[in-house]
Backbone bond lengths (Angstrom), bond angles and torsions (degrees), N, CA, C in turn:
res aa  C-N    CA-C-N  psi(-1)  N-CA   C-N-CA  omega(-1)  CA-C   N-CA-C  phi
1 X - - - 1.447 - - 1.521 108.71 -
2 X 1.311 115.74 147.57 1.587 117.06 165.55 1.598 115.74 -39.86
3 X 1.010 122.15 155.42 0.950 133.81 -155.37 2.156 85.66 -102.58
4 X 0.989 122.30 -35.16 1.437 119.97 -173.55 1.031 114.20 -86.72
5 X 1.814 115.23 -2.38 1.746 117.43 175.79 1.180 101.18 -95.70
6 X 1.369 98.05 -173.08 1.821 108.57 -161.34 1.633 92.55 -113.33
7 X 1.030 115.19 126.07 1.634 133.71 -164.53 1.746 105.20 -82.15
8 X 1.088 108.10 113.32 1.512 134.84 -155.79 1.465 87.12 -109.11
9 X 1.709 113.44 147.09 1.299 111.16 178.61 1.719 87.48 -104.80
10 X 1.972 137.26 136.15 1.101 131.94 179.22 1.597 105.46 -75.03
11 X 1.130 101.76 167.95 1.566 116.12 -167.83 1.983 96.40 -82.14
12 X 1.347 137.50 111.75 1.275 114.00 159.32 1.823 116.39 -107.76
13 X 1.263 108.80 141.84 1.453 100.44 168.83 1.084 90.41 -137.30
14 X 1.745 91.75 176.94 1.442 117.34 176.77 1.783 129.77 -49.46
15 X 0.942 112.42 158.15 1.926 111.89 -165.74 1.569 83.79 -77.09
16 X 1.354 118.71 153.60 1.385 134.20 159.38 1.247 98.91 -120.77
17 X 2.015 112.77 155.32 1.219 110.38 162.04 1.319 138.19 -38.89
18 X 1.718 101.80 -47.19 1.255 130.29 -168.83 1.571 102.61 -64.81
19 X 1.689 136.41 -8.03 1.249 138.40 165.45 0.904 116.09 -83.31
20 X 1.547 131.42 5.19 1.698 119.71 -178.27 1.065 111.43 -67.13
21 X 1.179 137.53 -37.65 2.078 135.74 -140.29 2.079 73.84 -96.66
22 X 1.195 112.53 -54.06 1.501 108.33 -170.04 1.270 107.12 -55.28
23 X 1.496 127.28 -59.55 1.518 124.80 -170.55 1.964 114.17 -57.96
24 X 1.351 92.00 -39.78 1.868 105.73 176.71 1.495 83.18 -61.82
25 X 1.241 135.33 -92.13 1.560 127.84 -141.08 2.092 118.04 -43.59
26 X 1.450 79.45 -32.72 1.749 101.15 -179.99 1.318 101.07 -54.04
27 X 1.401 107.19 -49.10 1.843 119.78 -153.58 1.597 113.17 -68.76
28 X 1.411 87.78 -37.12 1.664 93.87 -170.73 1.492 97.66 -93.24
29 X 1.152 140.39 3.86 1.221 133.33 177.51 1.963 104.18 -111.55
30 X 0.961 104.01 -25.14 1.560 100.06 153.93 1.511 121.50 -74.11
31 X 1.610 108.17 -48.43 1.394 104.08 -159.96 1.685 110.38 -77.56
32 X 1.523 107.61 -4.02 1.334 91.35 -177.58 1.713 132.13 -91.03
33 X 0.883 127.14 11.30 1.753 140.59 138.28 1.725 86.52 -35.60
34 X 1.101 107.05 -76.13 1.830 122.40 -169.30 1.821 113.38 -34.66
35 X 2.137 102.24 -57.74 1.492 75.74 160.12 1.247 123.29 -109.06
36 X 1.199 132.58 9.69 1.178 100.14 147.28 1.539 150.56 -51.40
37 X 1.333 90.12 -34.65 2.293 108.27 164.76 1.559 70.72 -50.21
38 X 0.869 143.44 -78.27 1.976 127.02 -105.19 1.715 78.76 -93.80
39 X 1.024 152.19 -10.04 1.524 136.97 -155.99 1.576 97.76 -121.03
40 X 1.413 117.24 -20.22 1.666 126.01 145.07 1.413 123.04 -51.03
41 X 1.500 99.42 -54.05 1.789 122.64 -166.36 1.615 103.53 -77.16
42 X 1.404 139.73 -34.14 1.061 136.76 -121.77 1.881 102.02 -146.29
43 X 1.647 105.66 -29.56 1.511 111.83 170.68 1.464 94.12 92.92
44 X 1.565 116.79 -177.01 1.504 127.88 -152.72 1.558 82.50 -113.31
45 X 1.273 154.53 -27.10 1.317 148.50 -149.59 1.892 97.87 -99.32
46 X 1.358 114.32 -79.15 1.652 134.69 154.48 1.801 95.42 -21.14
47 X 1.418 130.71 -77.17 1.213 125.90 -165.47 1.598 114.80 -56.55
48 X 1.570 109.13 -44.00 1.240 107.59 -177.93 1.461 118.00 -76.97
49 X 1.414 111.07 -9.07 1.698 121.20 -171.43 2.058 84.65 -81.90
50 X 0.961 119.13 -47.16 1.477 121.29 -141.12 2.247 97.78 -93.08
51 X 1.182 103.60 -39.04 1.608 104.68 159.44 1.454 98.29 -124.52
52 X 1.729 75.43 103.72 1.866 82.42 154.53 1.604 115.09 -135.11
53 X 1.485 130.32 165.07 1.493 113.26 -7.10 1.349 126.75 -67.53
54 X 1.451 114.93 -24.35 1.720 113.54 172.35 1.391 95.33 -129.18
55 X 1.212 109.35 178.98 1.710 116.21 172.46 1.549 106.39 -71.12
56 X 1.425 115.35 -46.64 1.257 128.44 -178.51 1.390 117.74 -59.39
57 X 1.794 121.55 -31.87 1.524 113.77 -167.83 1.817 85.04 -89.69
58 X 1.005 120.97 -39.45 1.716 104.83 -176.79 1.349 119.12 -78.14
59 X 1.250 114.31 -15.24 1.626 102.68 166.05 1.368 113.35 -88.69
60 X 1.348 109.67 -42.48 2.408 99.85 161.27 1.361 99.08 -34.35
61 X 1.523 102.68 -69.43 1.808 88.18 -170.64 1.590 128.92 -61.92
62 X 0.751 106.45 -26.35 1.993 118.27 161.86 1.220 80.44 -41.11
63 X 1.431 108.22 -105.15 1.832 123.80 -137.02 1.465 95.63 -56.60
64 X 1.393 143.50 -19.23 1.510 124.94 174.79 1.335 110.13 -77.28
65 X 1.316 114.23 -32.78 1.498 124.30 -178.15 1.920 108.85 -68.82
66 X 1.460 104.80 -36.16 1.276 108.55 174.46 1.901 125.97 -72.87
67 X 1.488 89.24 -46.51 1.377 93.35 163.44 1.353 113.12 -53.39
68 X 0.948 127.37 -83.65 1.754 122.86 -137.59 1.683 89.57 -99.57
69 X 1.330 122.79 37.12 1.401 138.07 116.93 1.304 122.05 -17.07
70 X 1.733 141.66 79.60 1.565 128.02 174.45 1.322 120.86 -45.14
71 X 1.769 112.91 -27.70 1.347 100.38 173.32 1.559 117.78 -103.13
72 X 0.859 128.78 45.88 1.830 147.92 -157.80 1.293 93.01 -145.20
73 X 1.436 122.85 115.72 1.896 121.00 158.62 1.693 77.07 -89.60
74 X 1.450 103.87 131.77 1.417 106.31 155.89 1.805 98.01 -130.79
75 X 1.817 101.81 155.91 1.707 113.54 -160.61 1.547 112.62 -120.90
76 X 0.902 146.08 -139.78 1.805 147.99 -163.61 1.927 83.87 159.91
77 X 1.626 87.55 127.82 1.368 107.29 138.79 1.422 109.65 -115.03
78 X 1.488 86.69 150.31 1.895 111.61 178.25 1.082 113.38 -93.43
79 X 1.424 133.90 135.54 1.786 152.28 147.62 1.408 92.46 -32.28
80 X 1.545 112.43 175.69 0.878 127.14 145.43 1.930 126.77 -52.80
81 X 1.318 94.09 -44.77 1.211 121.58 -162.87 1.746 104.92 -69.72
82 X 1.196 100.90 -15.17 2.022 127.66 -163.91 1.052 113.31 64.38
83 X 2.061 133.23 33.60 1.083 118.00 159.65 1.550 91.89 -86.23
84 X 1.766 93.13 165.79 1.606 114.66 172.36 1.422 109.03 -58.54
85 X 1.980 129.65 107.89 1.590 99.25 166.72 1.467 101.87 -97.74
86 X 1.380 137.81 -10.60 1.062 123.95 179.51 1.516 130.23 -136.80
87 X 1.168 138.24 -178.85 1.499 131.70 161.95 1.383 130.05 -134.71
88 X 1.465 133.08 161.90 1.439 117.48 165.27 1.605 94.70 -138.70
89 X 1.453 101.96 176.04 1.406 95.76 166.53 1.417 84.11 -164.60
90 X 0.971 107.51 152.49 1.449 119.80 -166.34 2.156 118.87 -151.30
91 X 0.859 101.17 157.20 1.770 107.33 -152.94 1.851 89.54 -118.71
92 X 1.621 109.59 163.68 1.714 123.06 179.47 1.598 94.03 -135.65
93 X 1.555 90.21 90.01 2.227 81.87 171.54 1.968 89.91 -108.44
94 X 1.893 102.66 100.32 0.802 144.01 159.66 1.837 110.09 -42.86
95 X 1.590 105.27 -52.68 1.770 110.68 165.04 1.275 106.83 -32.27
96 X 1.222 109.78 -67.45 1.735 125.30 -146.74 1.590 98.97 -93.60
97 X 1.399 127.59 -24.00 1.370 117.01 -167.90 1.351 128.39 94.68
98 X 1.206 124.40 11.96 1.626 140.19 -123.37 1.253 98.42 -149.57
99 X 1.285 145.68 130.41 1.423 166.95 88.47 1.316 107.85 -11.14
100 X 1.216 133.13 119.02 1.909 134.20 167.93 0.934 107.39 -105.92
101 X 1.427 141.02 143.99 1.690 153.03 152.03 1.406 92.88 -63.10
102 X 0.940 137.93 115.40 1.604 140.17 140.81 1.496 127.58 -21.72
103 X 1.972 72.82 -78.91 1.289 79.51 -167.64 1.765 72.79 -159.37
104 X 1.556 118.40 166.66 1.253 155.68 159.04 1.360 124.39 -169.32
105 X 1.862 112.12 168.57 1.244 121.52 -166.28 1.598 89.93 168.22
106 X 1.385 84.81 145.39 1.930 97.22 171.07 1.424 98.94 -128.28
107 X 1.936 111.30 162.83 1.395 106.14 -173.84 1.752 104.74 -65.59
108 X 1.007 122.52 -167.27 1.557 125.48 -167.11 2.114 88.73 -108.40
109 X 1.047 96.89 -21.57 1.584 103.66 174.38 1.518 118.32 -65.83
110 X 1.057 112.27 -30.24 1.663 144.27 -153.50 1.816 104.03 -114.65
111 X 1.248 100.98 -24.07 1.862 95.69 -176.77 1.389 115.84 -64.09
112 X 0.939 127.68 166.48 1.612 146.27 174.58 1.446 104.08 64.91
113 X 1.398 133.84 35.34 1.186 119.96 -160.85 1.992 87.69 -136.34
114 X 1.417 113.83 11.09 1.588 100.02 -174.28 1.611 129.27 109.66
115 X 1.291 109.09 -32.14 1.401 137.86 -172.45 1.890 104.06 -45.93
116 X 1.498 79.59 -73.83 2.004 74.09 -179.64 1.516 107.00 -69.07
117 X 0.979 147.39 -10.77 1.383 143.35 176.67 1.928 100.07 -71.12
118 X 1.472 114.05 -57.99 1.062 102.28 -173.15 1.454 116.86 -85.90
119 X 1.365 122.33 9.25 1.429 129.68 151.65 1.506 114.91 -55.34
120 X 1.481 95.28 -57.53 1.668 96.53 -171.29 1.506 92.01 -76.91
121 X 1.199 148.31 -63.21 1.393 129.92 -159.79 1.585 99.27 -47.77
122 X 1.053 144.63 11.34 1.570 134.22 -152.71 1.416 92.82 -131.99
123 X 1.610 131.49 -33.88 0.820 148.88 -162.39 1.934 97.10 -84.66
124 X 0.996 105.67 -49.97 1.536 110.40 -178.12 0.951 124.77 -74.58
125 X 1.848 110.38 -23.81 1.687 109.13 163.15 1.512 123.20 -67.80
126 X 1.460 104.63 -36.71 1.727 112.93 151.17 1.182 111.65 -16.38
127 X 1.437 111.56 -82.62 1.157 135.22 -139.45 1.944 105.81 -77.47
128 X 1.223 104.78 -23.85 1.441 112.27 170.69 1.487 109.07 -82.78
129 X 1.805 122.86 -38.22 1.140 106.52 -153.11 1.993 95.62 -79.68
130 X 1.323 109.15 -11.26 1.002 119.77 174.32 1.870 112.46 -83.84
131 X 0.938 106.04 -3.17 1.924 97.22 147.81 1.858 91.03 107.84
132 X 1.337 118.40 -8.33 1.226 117.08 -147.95 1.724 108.38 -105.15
133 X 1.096 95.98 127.78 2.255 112.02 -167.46 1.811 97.90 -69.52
134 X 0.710 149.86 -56.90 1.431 147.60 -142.70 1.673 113.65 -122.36
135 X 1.525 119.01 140.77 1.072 120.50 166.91 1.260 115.21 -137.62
136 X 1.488 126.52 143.02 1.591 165.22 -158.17 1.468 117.36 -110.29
137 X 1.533 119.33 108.95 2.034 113.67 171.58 1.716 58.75 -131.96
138 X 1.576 76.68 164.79 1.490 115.19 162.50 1.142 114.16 -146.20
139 X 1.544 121.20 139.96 1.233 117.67 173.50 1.260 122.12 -168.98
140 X 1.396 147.55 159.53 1.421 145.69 -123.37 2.041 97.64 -101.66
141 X 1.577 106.23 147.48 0.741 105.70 175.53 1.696 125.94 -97.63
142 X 1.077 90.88 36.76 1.857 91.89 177.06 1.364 109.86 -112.07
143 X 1.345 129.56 177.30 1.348 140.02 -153.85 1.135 110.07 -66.72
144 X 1.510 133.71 -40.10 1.001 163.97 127.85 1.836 118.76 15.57
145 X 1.413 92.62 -44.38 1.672 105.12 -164.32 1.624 101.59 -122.09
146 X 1.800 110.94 4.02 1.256 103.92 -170.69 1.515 116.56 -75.63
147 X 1.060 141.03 -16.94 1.662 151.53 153.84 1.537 109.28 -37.22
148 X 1.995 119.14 -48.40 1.195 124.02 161.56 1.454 124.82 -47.28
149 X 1.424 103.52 -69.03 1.342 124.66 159.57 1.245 111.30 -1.15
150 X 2.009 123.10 -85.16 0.997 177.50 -101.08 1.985 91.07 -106.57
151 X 1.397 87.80 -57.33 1.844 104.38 -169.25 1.807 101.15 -66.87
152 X 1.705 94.85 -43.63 1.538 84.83 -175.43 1.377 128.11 -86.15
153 X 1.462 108.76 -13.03 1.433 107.61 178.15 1.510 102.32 -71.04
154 X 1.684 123.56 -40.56 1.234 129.48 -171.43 1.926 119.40 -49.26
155 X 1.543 79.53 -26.61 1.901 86.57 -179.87 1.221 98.68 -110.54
156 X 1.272 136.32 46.33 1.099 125.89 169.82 1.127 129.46 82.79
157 X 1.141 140.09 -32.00 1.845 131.19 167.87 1.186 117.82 -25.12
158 X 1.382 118.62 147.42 1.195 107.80 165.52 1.383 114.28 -117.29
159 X 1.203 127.49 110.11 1.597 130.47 172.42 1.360 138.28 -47.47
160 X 1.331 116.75 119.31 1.735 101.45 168.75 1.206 111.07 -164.65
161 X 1.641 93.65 142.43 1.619 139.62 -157.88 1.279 102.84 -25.30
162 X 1.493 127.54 111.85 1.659 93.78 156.63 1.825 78.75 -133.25
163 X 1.510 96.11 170.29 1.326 102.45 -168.33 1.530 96.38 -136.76
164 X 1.758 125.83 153.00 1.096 130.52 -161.74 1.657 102.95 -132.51
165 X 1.490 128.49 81.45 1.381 115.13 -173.48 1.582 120.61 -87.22
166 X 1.397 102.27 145.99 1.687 117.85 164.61 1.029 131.24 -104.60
167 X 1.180 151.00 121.90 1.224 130.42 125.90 2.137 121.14 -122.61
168 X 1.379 89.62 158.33 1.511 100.96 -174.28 1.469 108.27 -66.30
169 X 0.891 134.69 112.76 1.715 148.13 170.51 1.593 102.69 -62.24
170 X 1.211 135.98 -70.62 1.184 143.87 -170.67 1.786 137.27 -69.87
């Protein structure tokens, strides 16, 4: 949010069915900065081997498959306006002690305004009121995801390197 407005806490509730087509349209219109890095990084053969048939029909199906997940609480933040601009969904690995980010994304309409910040702060009260010490995002290290990056180092995460190599054999 501007720094000269008056800092509003956003409304989050729970995911409803009836948010899928909204949360999918959000997702792929955020995440794609994301593949595009990877279809730069990775070539047209590697990219198309790794989302197929498009990047777009397997990540709709991701995030619907992730949402309405029984073991996934996934959430909606509200606009002002009370459309959906963003989502989280988030996991309890009880083993480890640990809360996971799933998955998140805000609409690209909706960015810079706070949204994913107060996702994840929302996400961690979860994760405490649920008894649990540690929390988990993951997310890609190309240019692409550096805005993410950016959010999580700012609250504290601490990052580290892992790297995922390709190449085409055939």
């Amino acid at each position: 949010m501007p720094e000269n407005s008056q800092q509003r806490v956003p409304t989050i509730r729970p995911f409803m069915q009836s948010d899928v087509d909204a949360v999918v349209e959000l997702a792929l219109l955020a995440w794609r900065p994301n593949f595009e890095s990877f279809a730069d990084i990775l070539g047209t053969r590697i990219f198309a081997h790794l989302y197929h048939p498009t990047w777009r029909e397997s990540q709709a199906a991701n995030v619907t498959q992730v949402c309405l997940d029984p073991h996934v609480d996934a959430f909606v933040v509200l606009a002002d306006a009370g459309d959906v601009a963003g989502y989280i969904a988030i996991a309890y690995d009880t083993d480890t002690d640990t809360g996971v980010v799933e998955q998140i994304a805000v609409h690209p309409d909706h960015q810079r305004r706070g949204y994913a910040r107060a996702l994840m702060e929302f996400a961690i009260e979860q994760f405490r009121d649920r008894g649990l010490t540690f929390a988990n995002v993951g997310t890609g290290g190309d240019p692409g995801h550096a805005p993410a990056r950016a959010l999580y180092e700012a609250m504290g995460y601490t990052g580290v390197p892992l790297m995922n190599y390709y190449i085409a054999i055939t």
